[in-house]
C-alpha positions as a Python dict, from the first residue, in 0.01 Angstrom:
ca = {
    (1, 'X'): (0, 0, 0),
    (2, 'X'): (123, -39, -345),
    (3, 'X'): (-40, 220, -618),
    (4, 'X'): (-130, -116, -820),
    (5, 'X'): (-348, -253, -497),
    (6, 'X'): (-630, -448, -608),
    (7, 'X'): (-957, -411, -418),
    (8, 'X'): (-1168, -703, -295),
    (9, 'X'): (-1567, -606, -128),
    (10, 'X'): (-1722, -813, 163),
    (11, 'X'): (-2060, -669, 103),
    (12, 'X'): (-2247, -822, 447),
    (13, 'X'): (-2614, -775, 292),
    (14, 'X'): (-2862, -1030, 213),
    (15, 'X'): (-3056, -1117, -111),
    (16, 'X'): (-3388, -1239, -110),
    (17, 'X'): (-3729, -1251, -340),
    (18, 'X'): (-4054, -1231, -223),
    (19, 'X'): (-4421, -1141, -384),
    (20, 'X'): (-4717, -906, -305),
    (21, 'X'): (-4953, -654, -403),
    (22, 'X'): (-4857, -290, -357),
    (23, 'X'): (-5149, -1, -477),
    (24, 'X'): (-4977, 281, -688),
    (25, 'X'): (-5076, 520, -397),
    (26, 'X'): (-5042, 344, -54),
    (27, 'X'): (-4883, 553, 217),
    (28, 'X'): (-4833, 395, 546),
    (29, 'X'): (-4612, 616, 737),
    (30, 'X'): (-5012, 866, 814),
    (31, 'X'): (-4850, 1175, 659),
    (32, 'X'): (-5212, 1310, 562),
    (33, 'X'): (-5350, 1668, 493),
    (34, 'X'): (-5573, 1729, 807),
    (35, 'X'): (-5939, 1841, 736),
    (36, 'X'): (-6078, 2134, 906),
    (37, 'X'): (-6129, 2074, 1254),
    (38, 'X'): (-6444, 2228, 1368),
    (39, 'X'): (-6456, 2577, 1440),
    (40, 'X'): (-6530, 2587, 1790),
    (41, 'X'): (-6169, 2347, 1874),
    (42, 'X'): (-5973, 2635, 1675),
    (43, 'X'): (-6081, 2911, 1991),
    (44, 'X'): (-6259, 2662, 2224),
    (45, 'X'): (-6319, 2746, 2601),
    (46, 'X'): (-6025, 2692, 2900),
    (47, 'X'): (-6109, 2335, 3024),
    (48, 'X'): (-6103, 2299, 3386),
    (49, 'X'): (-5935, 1931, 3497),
    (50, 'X'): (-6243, 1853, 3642),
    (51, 'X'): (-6390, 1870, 3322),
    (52, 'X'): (-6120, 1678, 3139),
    (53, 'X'): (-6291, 1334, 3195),
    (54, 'X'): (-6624, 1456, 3081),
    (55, 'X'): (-6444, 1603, 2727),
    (56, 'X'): (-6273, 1323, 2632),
    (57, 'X'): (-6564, 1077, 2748),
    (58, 'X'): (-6788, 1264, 2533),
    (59, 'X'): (-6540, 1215, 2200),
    (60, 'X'): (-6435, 898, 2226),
    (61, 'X'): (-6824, 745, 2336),
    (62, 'X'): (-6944, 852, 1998),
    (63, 'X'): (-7215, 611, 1826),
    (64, 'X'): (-6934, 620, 1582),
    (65, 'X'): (-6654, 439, 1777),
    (66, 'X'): (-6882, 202, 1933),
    (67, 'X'): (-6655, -83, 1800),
    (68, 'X'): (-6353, 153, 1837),
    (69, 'X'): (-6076, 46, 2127),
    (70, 'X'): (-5943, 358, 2266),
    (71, 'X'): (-5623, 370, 2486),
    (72, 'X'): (-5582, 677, 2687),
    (73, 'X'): (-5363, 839, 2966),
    (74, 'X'): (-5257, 1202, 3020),
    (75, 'X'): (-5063, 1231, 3313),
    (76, 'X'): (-4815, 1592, 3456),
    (77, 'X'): (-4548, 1525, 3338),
    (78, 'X'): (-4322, 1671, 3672),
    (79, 'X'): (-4499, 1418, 3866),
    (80, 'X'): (-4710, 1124, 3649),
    (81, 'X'): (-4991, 1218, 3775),
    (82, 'X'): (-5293, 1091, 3620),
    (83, 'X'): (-5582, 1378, 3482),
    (84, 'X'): (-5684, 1105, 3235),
    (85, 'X'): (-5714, 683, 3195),
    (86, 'X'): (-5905, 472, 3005),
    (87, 'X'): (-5744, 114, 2949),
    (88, 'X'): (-5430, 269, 3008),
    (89, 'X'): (-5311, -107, 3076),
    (90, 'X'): (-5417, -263, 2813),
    (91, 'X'): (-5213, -385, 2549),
    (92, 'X'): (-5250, -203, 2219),
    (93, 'X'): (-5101, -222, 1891),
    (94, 'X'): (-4888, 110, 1873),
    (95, 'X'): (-4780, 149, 1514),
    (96, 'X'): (-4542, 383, 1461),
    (97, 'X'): (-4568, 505, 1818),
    (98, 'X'): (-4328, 200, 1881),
    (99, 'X'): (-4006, 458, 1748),
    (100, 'X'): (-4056, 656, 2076),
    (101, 'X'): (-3912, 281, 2259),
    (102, 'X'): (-3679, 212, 1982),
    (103, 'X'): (-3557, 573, 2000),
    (104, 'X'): (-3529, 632, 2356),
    (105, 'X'): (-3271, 306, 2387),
    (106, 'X'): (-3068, 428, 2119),
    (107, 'X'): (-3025, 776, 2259),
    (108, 'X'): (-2970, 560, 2625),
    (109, 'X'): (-2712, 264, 2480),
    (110, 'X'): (-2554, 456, 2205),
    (111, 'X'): (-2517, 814, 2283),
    (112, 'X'): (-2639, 1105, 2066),
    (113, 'X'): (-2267, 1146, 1901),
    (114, 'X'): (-2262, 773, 1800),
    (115, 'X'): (-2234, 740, 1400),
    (116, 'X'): (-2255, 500, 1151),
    (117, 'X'): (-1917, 394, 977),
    (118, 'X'): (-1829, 222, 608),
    (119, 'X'): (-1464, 116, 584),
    (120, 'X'): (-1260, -3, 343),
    (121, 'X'): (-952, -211, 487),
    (122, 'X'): (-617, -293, 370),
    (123, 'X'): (-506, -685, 445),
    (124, 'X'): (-178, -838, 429),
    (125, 'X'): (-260, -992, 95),
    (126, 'X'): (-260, -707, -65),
    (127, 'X'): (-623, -616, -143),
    (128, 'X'): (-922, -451, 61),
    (129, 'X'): (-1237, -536, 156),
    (130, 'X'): (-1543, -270, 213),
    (131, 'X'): (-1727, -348, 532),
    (132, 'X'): (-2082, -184, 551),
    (133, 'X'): (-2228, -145, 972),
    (134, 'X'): (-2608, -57, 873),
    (135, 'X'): (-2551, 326, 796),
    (136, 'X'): (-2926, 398, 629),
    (137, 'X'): (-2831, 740, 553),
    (138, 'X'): (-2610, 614, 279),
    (139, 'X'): (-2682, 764, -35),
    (140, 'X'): (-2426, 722, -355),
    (141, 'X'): (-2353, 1129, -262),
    (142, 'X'): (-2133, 950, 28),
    (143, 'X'): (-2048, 649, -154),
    (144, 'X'): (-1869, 876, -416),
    (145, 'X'): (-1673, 1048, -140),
    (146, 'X'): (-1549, 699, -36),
    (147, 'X'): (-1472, 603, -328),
    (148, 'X'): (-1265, 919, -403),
    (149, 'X'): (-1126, 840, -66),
    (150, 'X'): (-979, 542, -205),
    (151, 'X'): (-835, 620, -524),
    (152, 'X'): (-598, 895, -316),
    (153, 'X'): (-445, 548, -164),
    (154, 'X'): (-341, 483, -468),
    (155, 'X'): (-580, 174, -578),
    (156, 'X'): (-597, 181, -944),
    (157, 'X'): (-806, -105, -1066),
    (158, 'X'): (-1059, -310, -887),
    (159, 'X'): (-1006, -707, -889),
    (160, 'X'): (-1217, -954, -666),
    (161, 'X'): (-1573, -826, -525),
    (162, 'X'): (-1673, -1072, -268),
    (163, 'X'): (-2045, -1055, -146),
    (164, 'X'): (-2129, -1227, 188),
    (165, 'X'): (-2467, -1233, 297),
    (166, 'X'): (-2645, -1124, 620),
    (167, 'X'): (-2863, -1368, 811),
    (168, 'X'): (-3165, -1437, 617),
    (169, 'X'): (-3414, -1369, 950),
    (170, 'X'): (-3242, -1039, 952),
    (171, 'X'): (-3264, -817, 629),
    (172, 'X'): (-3700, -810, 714),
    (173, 'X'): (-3882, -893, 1004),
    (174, 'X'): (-4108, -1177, 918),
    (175, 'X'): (-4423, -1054, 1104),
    (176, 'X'): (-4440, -768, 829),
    (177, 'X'): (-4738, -833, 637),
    (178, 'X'): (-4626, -899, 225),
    (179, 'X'): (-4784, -587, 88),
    (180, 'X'): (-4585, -373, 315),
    (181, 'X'): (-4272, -506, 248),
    (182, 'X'): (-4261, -470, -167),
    (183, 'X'): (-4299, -45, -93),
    (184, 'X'): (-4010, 174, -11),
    (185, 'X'): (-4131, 247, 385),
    (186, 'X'): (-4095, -204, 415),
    (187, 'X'): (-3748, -186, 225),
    (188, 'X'): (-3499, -442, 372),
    (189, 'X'): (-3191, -387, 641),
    (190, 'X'): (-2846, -464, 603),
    (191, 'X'): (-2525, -428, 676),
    (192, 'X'): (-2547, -219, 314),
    (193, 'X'): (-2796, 25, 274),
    (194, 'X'): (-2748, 294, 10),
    (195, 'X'): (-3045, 517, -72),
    (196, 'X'): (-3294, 361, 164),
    (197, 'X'): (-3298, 31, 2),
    (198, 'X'): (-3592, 166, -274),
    (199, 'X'): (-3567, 286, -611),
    (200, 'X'): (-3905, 529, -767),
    (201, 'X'): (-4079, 393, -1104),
    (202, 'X'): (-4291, 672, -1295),
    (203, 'X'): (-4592, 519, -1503),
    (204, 'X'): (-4613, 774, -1826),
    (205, 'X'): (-4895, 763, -2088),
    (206, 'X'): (-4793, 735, -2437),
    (207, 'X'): (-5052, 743, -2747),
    (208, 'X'): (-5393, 569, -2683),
    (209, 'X'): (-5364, 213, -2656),
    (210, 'X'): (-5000, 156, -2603),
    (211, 'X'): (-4830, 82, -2296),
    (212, 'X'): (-4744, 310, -2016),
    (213, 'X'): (-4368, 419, -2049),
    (214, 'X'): (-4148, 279, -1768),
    (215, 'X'): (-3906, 548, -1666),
    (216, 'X'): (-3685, 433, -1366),
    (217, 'X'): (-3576, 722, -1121),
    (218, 'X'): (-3222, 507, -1116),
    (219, 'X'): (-3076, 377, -1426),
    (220, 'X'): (-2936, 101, -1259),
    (221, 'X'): (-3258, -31, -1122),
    (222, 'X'): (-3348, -59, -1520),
    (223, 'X'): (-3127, -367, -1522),
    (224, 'X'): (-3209, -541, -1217),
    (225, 'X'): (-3577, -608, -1219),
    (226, 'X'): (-3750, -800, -1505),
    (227, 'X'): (-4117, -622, -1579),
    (228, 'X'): (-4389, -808, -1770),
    (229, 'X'): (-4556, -472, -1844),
    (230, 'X'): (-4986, -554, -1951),
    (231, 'X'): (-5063, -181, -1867),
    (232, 'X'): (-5255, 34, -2133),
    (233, 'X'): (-5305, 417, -2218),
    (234, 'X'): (-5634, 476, -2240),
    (235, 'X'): (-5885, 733, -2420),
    (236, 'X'): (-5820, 1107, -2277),
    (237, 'X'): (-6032, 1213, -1919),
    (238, 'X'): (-6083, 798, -1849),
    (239, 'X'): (-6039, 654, -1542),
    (240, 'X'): (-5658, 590, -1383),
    (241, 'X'): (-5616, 280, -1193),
    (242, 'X'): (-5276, 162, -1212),
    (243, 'X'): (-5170, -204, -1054),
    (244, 'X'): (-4766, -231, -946),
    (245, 'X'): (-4743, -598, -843),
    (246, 'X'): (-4419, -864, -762),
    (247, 'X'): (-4545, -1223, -812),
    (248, 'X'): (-4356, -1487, -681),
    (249, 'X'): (-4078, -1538, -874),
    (250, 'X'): (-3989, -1172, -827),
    (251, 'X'): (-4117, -1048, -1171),
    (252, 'X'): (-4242, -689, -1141),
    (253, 'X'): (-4620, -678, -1310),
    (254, 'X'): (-4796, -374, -1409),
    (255, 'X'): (-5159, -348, -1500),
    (256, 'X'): (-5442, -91, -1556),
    (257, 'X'): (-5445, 182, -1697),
    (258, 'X'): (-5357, 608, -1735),
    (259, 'X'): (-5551, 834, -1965),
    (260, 'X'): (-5356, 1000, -2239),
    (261, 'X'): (-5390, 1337, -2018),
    (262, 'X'): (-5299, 1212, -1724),
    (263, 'X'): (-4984, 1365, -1526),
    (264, 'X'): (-4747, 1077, -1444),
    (265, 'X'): (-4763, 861, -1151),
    (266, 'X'): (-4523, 746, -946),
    (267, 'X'): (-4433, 408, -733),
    (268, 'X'): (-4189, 402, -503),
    (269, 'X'): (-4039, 34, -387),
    (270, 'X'): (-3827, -177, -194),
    (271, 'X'): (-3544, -312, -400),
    (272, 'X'): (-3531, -698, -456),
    (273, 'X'): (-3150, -725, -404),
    (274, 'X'): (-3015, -508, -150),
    (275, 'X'): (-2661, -673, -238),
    (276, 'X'): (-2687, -655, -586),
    (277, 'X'): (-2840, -291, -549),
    (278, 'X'): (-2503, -183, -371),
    (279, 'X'): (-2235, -374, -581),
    (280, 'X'): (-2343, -183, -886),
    (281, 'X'): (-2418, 139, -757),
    (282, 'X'): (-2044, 81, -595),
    (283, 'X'): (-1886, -39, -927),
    (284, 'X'): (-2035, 282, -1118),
    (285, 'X'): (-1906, 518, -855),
    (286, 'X'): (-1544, 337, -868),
    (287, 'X'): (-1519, 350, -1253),
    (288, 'X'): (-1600, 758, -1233),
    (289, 'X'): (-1366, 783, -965),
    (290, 'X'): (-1076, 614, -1254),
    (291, 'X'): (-1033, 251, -1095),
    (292, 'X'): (-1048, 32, -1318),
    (293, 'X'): (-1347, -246, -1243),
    (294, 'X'): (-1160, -615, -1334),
    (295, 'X'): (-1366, -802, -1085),
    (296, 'X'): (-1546, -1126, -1102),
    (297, 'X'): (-1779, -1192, -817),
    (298, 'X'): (-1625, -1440, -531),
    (299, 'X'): (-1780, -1582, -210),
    (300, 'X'): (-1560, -1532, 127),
    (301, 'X'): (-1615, -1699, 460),
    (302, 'X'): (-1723, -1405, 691),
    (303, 'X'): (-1502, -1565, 1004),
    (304, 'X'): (-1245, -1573, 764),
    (305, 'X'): (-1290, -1203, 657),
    (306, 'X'): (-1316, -1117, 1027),
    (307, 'X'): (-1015, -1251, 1082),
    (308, 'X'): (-809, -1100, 791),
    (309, 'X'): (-964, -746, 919),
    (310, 'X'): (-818, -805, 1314),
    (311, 'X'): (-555, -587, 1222),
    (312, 'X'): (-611, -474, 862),
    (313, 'X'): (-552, -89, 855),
    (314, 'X'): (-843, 168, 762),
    (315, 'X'): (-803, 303, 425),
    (316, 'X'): (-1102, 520, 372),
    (317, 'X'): (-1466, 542, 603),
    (318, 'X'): (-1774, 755, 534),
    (319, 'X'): (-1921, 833, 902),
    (320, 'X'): (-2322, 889, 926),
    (321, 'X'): (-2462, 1194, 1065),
    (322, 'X'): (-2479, 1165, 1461),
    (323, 'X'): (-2767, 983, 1631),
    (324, 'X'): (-2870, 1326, 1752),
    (325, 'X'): (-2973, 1447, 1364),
    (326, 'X'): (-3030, 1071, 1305),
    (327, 'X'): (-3363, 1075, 1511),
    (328, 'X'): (-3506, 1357, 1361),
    (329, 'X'): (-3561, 1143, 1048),
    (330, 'X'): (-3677, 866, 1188),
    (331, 'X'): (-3910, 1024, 1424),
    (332, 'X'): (-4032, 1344, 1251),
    (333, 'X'): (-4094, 1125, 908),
    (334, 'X'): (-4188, 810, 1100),
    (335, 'X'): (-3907, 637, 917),
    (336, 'X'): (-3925, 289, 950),
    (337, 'X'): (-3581, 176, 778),
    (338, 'X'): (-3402, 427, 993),
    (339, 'X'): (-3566, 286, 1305),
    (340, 'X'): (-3455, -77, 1186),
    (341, 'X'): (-3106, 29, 1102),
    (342, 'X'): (-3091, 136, 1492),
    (343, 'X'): (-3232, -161, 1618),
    (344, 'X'): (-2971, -368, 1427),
    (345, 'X'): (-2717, -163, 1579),
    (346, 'X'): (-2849, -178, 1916),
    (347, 'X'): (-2817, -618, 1852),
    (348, 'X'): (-2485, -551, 1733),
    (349, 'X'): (-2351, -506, 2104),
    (350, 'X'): (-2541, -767, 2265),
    (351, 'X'): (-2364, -1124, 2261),
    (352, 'X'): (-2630, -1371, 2163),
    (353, 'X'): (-2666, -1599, 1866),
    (354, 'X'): (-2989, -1474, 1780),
    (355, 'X'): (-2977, -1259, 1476),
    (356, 'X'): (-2899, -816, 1506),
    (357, 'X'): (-3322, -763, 1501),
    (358, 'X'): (-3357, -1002, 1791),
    (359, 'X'): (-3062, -894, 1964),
    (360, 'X'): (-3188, -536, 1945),
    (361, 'X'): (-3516, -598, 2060),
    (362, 'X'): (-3305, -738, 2387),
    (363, 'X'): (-3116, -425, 2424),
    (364, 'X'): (-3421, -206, 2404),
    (365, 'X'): (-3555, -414, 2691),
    (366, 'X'): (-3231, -359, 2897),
    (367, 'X'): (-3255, -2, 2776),
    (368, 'X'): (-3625, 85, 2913),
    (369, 'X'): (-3625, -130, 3219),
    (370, 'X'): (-3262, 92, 3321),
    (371, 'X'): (-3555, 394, 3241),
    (372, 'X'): (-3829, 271, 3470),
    (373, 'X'): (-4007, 164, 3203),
    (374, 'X'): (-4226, -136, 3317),
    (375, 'X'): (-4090, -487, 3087),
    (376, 'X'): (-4472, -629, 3092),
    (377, 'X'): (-4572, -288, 2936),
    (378, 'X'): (-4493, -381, 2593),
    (379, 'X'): (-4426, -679, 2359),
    (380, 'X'): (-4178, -643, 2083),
    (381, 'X'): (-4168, -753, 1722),
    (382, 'X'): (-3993, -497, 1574),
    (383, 'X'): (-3772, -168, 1554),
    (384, 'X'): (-4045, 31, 1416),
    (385, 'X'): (-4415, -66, 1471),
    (386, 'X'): (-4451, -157, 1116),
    (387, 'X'): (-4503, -552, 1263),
    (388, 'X'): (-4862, -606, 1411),
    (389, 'X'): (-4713, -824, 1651),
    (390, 'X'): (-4631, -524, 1846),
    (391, 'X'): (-4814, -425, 2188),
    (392, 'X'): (-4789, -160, 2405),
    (393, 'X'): (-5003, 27, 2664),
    (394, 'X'): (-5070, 336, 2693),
    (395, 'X'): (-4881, 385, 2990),
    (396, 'X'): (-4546, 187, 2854),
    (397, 'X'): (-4560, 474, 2637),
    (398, 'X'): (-4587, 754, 2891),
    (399, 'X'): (-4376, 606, 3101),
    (400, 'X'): (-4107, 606, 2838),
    (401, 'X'): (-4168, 1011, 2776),
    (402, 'X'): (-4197, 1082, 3143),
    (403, 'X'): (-3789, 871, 3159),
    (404, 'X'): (-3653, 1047, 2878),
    (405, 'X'): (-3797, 1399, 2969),
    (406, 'X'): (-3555, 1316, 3297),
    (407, 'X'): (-3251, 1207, 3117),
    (408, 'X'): (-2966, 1399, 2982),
    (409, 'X'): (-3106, 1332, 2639),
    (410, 'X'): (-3447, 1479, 2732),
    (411, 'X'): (-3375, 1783, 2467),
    (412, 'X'): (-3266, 1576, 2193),
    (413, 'X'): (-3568, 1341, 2226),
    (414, 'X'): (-3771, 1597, 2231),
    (415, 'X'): (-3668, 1774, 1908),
    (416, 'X'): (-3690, 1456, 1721),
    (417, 'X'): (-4008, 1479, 1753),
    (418, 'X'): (-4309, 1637, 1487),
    (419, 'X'): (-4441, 1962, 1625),
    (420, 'X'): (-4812, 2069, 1571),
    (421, 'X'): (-4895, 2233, 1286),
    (422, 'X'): (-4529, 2338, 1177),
    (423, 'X'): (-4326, 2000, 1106),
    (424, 'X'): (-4302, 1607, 1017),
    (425, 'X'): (-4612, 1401, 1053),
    (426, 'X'): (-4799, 1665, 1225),
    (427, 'X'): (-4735, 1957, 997),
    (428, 'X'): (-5052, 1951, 827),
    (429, 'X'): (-5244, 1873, 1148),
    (430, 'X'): (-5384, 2079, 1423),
    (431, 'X'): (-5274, 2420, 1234),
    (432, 'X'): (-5482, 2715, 1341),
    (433, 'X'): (-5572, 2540, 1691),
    (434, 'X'): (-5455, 2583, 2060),
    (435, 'X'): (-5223, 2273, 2007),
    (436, 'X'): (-5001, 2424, 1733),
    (437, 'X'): (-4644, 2459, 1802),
    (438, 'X'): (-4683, 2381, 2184),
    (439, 'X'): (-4776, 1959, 2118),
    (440, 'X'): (-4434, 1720, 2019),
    (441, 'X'): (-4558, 1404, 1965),
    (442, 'X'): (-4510, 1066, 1763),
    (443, 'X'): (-4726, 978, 1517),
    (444, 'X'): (-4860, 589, 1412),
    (445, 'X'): (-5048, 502, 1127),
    (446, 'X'): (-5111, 145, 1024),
    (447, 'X'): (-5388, -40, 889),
    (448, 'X'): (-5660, -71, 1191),
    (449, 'X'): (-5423, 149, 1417),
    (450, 'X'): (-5393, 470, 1473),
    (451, 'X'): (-5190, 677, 1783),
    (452, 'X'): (-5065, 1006, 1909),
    (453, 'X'): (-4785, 985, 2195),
    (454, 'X'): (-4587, 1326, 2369),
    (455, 'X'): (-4597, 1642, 2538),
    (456, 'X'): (-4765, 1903, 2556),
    (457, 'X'): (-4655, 2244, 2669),
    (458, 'X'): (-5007, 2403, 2811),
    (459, 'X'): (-4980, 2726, 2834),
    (460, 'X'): (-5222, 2793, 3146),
    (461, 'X'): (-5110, 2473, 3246),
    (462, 'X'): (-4875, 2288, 3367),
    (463, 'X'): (-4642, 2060, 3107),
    (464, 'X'): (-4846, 1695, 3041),
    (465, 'X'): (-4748, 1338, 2910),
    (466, 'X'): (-5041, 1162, 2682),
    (467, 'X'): (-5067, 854, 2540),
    (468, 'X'): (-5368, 773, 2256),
    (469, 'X'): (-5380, 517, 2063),
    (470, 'X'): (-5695, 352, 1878),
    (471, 'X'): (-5747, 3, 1750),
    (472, 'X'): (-5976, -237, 1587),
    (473, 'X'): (-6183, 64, 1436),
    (474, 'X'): (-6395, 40, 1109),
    (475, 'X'): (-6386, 406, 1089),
    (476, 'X'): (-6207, 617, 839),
    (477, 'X'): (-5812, 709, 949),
    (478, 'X'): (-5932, 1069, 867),
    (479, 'X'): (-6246, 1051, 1123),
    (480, 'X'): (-6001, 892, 1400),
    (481, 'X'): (-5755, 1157, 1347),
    (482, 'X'): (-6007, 1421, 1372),
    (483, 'X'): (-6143, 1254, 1690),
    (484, 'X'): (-5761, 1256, 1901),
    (485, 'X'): (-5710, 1567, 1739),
    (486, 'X'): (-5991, 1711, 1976),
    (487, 'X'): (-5884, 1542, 2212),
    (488, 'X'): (-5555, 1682, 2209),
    (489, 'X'): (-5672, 2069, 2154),
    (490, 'X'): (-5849, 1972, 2459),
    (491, 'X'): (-5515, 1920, 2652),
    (492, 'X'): (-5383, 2229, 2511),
    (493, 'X'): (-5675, 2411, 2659),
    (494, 'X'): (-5623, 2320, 3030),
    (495, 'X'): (-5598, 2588, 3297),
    (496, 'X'): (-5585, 2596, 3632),
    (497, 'X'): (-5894, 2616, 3784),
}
């Protein structure tokens, strides 16, 4: 390769617009401060398992969760036995408690050393194409490093950027509801992804009765969305109630107000053009790196592409942290675009026409069915429970733990997960209880859905499996949370006896 080698891009990510509320303060993912538990769970009495069934009865039959549907099993976990069922066959919907499924067939189909790669090529016509395989860790930290990669090849100046377009049922799964997919935990998937697909807006008050101040975390972002900006500052100690909206023709609207005391507040959201997002991000790292940006944007036929890269040489790749470290994200911060991004990868190595998502959800099947896992257990809509087309039962779910506590992966599963008290979604919970630092479970917030899935290392006990997952409930997320939180100190209190 030439020093004067021109560079051409096949960015395979989609662009799209779409348009829905999203509340200044919404957070989905359940990562909550936990109130006080009562102070008879934080030293209760050893529970006998004969008295299991009457403890748990007595929580979950509360006047208060009359309307509540509660989904329960706790099982040993060296032998499934069952110390506790209710509906444990009933379908549910498992929020993010779908990741332990989505998780446990990655670590089965892909191996815990399998990585994420972006590569740029060399072609016989002399220029080189970037192909992107769905790394979400991909920040423009790594993106510098390629592109520093690069100009040691001796590629001086860039000349053709082609952008080619995933599948448009692909980049978002269409069950997620329209106010989840305009914040940063609905961003879109690609075969791009650099810095999760989401971009943070801070609101700041100016003098009363002008506008709040727009102040985009990434300059870039600055130039890609179009704002029609109606918010206000208002008199000092009033009211803040700030409005971040995207109407339909993808126009960012902001309403409400801040006080002129007020601390700033901040939105975080998906991008609108994943593509677009990358290209410029990409062109601004290039330029830094000294090659020179010449390029007008082309189209390319992907078969053609595919073709051209057959036997194209590797010029310069950025590899992903392993699965292994991979998980911990997207289990101990219930991260939804990770959990996508593996799902898409999982597709990627089945041969159907459907699209990666669909594909994935096929190899997940394969996956848990190879575990034990029973196939009518669970109904699939997505990577990471965001969709509420998603069922599961109970004992899908503990089924899944029991198979993966058996595999060679059982140790890396298991430290993916949050522990009690001291990390991830559970670090603020249970502290100061019998279940802190001896429960590893999976979190799942959603709206009307609420679960806890893992293990539990009982110390006058033998090692247990649970399952719990609530739906259909008109009472507060903090009051449900509360309510499995007992039941889980519960479990932590076992004994023999």
């Amino acid at each position: 390769m030439t020093k004067q080698t021109s560079l051409v891009l096949i960015l395979l990510n989609a662009q799209f617009s779409i348009s829905q509320p999203v509340a200044a303060k919404r957070n989905i993912q359940g990562i909550y401060a936990q109130s006080a538990l009562p102070d008879l769970l934080k030293s209760p009495n050893s529970v006998c398992p004969a008295q299991l069934g009457t403890a748990i009865d007595r929580i979950i039959d509360r006047p208060q969760f009359s309307r509540s549907r509660w989904g329960i099993v706790v099982q040993k976990l060296n032998n499934a036995q069952n110390l506790y069922s209710r509906d444990a066959d009933k379908y549910f919907i498992p929020a993010s408690n779908l990741k332990l499924l989505t998780t446990a067939a990655a670590l089965q189909k892909l191996g815990a050393n399998f990585r994420f790669r972006t590569s740029i090529y060399g072609t016989d016509d002399g220029l080189l194409r970037l192909v992107g395989r769905g790394d979400p860790s991909l920040t423009d930290v790594q993106l510098t490093a390629l592109a520093r990669q690069l100009k040691l090849t001796g590629v001086r100046q860039l000349i053709y950027l082609g952008v080619e377009g995933d599948r448009a049922d692909d980049i978002i799964s269409p069950d997620w509801e329209w106010g989840d997919i305009q914040a940063d935990y609905g961003a879109p998937i690609g075969s791009l992804i650099l810095n999760q697909n989401a971009v943070t807006l801070q609101l700041l008050p100016q003098q009363v009765n002008q506008p709040l101040r727009l102040v985009w975390q990434d300059p870039i972002a600055a130039r890609m969305w179009q704002v029609d900006n109606q918010s206000v500052t208002a008199k000092p100690k009033s009211p803040a109630e700030v409005v971040v909206n995207r109407d339909l023709s993808g126009i960012l609207q902001i309403s409400g107000q801040l006080s002129a005391d007020s601390p700033p507040e901040s939105v975080a959201l998906a991008v609108v053009n994943p593509a677009e997002n990358f290209v410029q991000h990409l062109r601004r790292v290039l330029l830094v790196a000294g090659i020179a940006d010449n390029s007008d944007r082309v189209r390319l036929n992907i078969i053609e592409v595919q073709k051209q890269l057959a036997k194209a040489p590797e010029l310069a790749a950025i590899n992903s942290s392993p699965l292994s470290q991979l998980l911990i994200e997207t289990n101990q911060n219930s991260n939804n675009l990770y959990a996508e991004a593996l799902l898409r990868a999982l597709g990627s190595r089945v041969n159907s026409s459907n699209s990666n998502s669909q594909k994935g959800i096929i190899a997940v099947k394969q996956a848990l069915t190879t575990l034990g896992v029973d196939a009518t257990g669970y109904v699939l809509a997505d990577g990471s429970g965001l969709s509420r087309h998603n069922l599961a039962t109970p004992k899908a779910i503990a089924q899944t733990l029991n198979a993966m506590a058996k595999s060679p992966q059982a140790a890396i599963y298991r430290a993916s997960l949050p522990i009690a008290g001291v990390s991830g979604t559970l670090k603020n919970r249970l502290q100061g209880t019998p279940a802190q630092g001896i429960v590893s479970a999976k979190t799942g917030t959603i709206s009307g859905a609420i679960g806890l899935s893992g293990y539990i290392e009982a110390p006058n006990y033998e090692p247990l499996v649970f399952s719990i997952i609530v739906n259909q409930s008109d009472r507060p997320t903090t009051v449900l949370r509360q309510a499995v939180d007992e039941i889980v100190v519960n479990l932590a209190s076992l004994r023999r006896c």
